[in-house]
C-alpha positions in Angstrom: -12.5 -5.1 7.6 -11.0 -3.6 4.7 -11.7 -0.1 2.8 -13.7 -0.4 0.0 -14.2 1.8 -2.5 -17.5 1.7 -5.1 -16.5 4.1 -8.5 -19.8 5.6 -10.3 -19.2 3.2 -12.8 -19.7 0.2 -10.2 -16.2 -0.9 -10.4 -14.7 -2.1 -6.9 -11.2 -1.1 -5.4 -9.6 -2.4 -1.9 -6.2 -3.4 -0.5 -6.3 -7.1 -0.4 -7.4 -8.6 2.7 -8.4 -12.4 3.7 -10.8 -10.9 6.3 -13.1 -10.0 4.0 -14.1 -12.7 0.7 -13.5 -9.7 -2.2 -14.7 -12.5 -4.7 -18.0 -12.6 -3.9 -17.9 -8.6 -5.6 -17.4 -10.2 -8.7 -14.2 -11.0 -11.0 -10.7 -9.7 -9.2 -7.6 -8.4 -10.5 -5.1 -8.3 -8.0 -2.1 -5.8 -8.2 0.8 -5.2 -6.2 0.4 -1.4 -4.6 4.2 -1.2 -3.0 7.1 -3.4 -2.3 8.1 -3.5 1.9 11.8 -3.7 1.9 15.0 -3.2 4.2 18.4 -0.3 3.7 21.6 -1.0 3.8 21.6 0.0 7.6 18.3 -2.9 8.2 15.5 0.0 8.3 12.3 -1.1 6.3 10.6 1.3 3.9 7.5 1.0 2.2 7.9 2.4 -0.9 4.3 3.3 -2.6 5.7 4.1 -5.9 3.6 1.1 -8.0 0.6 3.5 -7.6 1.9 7.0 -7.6 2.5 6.9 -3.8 5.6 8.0 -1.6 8.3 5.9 0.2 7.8 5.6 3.9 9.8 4.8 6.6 12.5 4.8 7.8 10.8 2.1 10.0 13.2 -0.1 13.0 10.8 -2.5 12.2 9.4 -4.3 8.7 6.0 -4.6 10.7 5.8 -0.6 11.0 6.6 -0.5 7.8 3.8 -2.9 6.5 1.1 -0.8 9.3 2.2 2.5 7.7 1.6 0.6 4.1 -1.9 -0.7 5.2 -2.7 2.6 6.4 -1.9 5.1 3.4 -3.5 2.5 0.9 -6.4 2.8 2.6 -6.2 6.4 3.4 -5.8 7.1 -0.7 -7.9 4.2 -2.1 -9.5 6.3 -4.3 -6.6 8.3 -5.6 -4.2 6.0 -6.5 -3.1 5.2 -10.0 -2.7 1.4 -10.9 -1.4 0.1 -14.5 -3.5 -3.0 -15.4 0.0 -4.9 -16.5 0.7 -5.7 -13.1 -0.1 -9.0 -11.7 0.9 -9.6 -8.1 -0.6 -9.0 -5.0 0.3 -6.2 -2.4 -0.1 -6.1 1.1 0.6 -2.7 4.6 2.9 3.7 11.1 3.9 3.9 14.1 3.0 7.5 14.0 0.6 8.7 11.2 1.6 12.2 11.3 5.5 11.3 10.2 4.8 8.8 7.7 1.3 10.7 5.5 2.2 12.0 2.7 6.2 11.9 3.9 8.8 11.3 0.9 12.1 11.1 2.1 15.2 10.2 0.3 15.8 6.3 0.9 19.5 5.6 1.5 21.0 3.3 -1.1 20.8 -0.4 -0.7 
């Protein structure tokens, strides 16, 4: 089930999910949140920079990578900054501790 979050002014905000019918809340804009992508050396990093968020990773694999994603979005639901000119949707840690709040220099493509 994903986190949803209710602002005092009744507007809705949640990382996508098909577990849960979000239309049924009322008219949607989807926006994409962070782009999952792999290094130069084939580590995956989740880089949360589409709504003020930090790159994390390195991850050996893209679906740590999209875990950790899943988990900070929902962690900072309420804190994150999203332009309305987007129009995509986003998606998505092996250990929670290392990748929170962790911005680490991504090695060039």
């Amino acid at each position: 089930m994903p986190v949803i979050v209710v602002g005092v002014g009744g507007s809705v905000r949640a990382r996508y999910s098909e577990s849960f019918e979000l239309a049924v809340l009322g008219a949607m804009s989807i926006q994409r949140a962070s782009h999952v992508e792999p290094d130069a050396a084939g580590q995956w990093w989740a880089d949360l920079s589409p709504v003020g968020g930090p790159d994390l990773g390195p991850f050996a694999l893209r679906s740590q990578a999209l875990a950790a994603e899943n988990c900070w979005l929902d962690a900072h639901l309420s804190q994150v900054s999203v332009s309305k000119d987007q129009r995509s949707n986003a998606g998505s840690l092996t250990d929670p501790a290392s990748a929170f709040d962790k911005k680490e220099a991504r090695p060039p493509l």
